[in-house]
C-alpha positions as CSV (number, residue, x, y, z in Angstrom):
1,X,3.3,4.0,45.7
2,X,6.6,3.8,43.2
3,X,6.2,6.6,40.4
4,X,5.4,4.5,37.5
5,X,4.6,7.7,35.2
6,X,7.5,7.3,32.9
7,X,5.5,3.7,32.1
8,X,1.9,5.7,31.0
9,X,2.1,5.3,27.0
10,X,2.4,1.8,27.8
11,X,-0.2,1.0,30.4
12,X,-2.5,2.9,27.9
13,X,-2.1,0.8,24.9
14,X,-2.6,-2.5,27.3
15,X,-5.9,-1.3,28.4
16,X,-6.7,-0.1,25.2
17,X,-6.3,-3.7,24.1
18,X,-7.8,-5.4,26.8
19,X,-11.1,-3.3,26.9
20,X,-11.6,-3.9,23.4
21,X,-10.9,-7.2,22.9
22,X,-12.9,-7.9,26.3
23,X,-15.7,-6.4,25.4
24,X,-15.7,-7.9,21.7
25,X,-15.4,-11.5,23.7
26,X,-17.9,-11.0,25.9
27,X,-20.7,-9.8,23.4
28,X,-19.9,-13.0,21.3
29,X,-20.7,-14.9,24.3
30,X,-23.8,-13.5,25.2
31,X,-24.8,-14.8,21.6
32,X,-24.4,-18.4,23.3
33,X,-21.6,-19.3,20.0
34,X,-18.0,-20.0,20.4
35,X,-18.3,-20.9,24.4
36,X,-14.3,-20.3,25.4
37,X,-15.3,-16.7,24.3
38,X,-17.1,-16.6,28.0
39,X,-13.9,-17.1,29.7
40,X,-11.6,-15.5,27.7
41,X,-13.5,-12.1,27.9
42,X,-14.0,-12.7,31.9
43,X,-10.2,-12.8,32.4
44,X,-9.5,-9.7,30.1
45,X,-12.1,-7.7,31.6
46,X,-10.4,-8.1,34.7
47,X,-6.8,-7.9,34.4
48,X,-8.4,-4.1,31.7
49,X,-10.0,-3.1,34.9
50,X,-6.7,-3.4,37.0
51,X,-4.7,-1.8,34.0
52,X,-6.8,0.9,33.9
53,X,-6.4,1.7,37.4
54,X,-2.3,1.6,36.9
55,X,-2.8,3.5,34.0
56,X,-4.9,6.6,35.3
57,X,-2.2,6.6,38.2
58,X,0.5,6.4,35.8
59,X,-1.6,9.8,34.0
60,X,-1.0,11.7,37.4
61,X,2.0,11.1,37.9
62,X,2.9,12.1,34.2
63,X,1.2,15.1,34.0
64,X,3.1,18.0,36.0
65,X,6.3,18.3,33.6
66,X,3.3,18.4,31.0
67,X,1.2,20.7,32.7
68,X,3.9,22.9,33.8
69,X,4.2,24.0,29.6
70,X,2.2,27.4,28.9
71,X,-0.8,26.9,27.5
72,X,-1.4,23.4,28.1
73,X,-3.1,22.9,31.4
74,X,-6.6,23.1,29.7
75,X,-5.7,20.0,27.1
76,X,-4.0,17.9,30.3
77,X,-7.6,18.3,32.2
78,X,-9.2,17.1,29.4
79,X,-6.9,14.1,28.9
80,X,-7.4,13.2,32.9
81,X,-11.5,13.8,32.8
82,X,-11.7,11.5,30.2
83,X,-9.2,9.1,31.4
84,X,-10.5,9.3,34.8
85,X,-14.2,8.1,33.4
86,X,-13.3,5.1,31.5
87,X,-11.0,4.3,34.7
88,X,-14.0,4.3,36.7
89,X,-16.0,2.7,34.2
90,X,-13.6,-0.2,33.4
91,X,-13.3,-1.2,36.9
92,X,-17.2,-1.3,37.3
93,X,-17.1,-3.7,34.5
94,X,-14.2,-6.2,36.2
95,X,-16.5,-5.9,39.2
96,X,-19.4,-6.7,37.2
97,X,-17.3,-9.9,35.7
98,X,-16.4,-11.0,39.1
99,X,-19.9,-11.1,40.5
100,X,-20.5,-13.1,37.7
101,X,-17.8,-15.3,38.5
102,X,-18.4,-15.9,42.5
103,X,-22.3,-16.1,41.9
104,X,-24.1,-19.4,40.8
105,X,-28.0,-18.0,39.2
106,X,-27.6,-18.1,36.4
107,X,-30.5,-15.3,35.4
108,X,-28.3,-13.2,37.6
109,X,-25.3,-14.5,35.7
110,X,-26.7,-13.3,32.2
111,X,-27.7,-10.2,33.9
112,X,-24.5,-8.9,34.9
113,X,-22.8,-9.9,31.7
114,X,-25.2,-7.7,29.9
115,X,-24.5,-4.9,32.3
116,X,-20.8,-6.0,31.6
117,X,-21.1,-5.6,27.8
118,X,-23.2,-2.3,28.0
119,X,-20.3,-0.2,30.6
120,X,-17.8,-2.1,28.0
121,X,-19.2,-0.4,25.5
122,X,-19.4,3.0,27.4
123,X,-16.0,2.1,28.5
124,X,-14.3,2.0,24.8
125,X,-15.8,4.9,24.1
126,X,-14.0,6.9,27.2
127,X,-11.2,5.5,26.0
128,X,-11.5,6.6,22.2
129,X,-12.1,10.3,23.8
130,X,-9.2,9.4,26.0
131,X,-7.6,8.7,23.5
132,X,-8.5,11.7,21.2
133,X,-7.4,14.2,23.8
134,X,-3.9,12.8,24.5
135,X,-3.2,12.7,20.9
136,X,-4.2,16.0,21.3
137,X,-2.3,16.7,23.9
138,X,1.3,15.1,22.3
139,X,0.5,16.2,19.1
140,X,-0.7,19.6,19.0
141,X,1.1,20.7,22.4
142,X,4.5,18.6,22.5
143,X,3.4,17.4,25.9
144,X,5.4,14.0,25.9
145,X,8.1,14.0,23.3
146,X,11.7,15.4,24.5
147,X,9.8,15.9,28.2
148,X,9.3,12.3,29.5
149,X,12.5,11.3,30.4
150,X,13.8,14.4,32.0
151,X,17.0,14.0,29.8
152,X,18.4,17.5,28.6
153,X,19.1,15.7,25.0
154,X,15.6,14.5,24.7
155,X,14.6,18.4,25.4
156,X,17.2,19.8,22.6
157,X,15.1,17.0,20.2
158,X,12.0,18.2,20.8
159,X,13.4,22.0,20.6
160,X,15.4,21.0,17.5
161,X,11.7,19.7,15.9
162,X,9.5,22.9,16.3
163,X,12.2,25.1,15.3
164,X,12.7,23.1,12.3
165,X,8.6,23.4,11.7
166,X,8.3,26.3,12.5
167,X,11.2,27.5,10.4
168,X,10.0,25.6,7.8
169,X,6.4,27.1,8.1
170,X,7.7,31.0,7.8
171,X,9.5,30.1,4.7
172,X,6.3,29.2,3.0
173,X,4.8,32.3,4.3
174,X,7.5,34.0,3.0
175,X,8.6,35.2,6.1
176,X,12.4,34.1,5.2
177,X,13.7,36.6,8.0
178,X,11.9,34.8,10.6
179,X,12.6,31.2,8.9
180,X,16.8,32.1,9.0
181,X,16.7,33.3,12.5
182,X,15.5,29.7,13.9
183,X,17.8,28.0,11.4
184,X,20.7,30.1,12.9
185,X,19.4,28.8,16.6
186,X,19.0,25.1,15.3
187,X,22.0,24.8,14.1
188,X,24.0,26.7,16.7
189,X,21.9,23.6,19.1
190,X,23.5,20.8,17.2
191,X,26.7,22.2,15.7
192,X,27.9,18.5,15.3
193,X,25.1,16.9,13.6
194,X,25.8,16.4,9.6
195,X,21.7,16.9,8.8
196,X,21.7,20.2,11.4
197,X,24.8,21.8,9.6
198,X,23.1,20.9,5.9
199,X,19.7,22.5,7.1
200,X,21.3,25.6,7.8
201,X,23.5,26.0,4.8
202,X,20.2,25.5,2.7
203,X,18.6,28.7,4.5
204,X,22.0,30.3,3.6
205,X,21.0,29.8,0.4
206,X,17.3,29.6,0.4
207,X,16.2,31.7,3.0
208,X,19.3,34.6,2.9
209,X,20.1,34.2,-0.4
210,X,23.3,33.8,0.0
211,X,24.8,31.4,-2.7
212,X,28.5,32.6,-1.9
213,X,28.3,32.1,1.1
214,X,26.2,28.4,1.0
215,X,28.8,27.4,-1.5
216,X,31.7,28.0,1.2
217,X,30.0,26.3,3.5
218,X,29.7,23.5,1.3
219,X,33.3,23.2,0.4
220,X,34.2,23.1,4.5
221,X,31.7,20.3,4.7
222,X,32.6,16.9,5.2
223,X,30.4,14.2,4.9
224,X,32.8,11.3,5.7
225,X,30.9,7.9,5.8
226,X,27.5,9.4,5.5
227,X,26.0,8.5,2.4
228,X,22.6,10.7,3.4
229,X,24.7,13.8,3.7
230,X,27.1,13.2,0.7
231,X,23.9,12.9,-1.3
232,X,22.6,16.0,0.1
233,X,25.4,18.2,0.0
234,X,26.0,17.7,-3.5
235,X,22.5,18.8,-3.9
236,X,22.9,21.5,-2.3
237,X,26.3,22.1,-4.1
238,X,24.0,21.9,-7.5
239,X,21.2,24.2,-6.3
240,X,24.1,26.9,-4.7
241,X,26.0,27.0,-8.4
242,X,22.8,27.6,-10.0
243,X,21.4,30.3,-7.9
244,X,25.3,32.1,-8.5
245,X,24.3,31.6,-12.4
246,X,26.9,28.8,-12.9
247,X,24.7,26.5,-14.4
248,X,27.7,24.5,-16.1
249,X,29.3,24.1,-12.6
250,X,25.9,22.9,-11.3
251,X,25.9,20.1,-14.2
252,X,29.3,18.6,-13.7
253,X,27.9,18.2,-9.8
254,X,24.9,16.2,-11.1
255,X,26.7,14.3,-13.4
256,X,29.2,13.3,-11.2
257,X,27.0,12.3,-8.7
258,X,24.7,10.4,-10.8
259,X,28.3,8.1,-11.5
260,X,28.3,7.3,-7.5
261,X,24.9,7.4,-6.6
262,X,22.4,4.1,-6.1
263,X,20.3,2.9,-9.4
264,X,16.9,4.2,-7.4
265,X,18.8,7.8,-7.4
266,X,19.1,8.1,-10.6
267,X,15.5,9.7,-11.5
268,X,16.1,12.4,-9.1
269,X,19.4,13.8,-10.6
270,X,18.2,13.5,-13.9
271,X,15.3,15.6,-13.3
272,X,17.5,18.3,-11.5
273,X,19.9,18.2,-14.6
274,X,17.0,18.7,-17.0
275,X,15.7,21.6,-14.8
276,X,19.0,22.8,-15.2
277,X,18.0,23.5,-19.3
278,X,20.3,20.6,-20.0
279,X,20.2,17.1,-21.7
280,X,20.6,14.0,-19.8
């Protein structure tokens, strides 16, 4: 059987679409109103119940780099309990559907469709705990962003995003120390990226309190085409003067940016010139 594991966050959202929708069909047909309801629930059912086979298959092959990350083999058996159940459960309903189908009593017929509806039901709620438990598990434990595709790049992403939290996290804490040392380790993981070598002159300034030293940084930075970065480093440029005390020098930064920058802009700077004690 080909690995199709890479294809998992796909497979799920089509059965999650087909159950759904399926089951919503079929319980509009049992009312007797809208007849092409009848078929059209039939066919989804089916083709959910095949999808969610593929897709719990797609879970197990998924799941070892996941697994494999400390802490998170309890959240990954969780995530395949669950998705094993409504597997099993949406197959009993495409089985239920295609009884339906090859038999012609029609008492037996209605019977099955009921049966249908009521594991359909049972069926989207698997899936919403399913559901729940992945989120949980991609969320709260990183286990498929940066680790899906195997690609060293994708992993430096994903390492790039919880030291960025995280640093982020001990600076509101306080914990500046802590917040600086993952900065230094971000940005020595993307010494090329404009938005990595901004983030770490800011904990220059904001989490060593270094304003010299920020401000040197600042004049070796070159933004080149980047708008983003332009803006921000002469943000930064502002915030560095006035932590130094220059509060004149972190004025004529404003000002001249506000001559460059977009109309929307405008509101910004003027606020950080009037926090500045100035007039605007």
């Amino acid at each position: 059987m080909p690995d199709i594991g890479y294809y998992h966050p796909q497979l799920v959202h089509f059965a999650v679409v087909l159950c759904i929708v399926g089951v919503t069909f079929r319980l509009i047909s049992l009312t007797g109103k809208a007849p092409w309801t009848n078929q059209a629930a039939a066919g989804l059912l089916i083709v959910g119940g095949v999808v969610a086979f593929f897709t719990a298959m797609s879970g197990q092959q998924a799941h070892g780099p996941v697994e494999s990350i400390p802490g998170v083999a309890k959240a990954v058996g969780e995530h395949e309990d669950w998705g094993h159940i409504a597997r099993n459960i949406l197959i009993l309903v495409a089985l239920a559907e295609l009884l339906a189908i090859a038999i012609t009593n029609k008492a037996a017929v209605k019977g099955l469709r009921i049966v249908s509806v009521l594991a359909g039901l049972g069926g989207a709620y698997a899936i919403f705990e399913t559901g729940e438990h992945g989120g949980d598990l991609v969320y709260e434990y990183g286990g498929g962003p940066g680790i899906r595709s195997g690609d060293p790049a994708d992993a430096t992403h994903l390492l790039v995003a919880g030291l960025y939290t995280r640093a982020m996290a001990d600076r509101k804490a306080g914990d500046k120390e802590g917040a600086a040392r993952l900065i230094t380790e971000l940005g020595r993981r993307m010494p090329n990226d404009n938005s990595a070598r901004l983030v770490v002159i800011e904990s220059q300034l904001k989490d060593q309190g270094d304003a010299t030293a920020a401000l040197a940084a600042l004049r070796g930075f070159d933004p080149g085409d980047d708008r983003r970065s332009g803006f921000r480093k002469a943000f930064l440029t502002a915030d560095a003067y006035k932590a130094a005390g220059h509060l004149d020098s972190a004025r004529a930064v404003l000002e001249e940016l506000k001559k460059k920058a977009p109309p929307q802009a405008a509101g910004r700077i003027d606020q950080a010139i009037k926090d500045l004690g100035g007039s605007y």
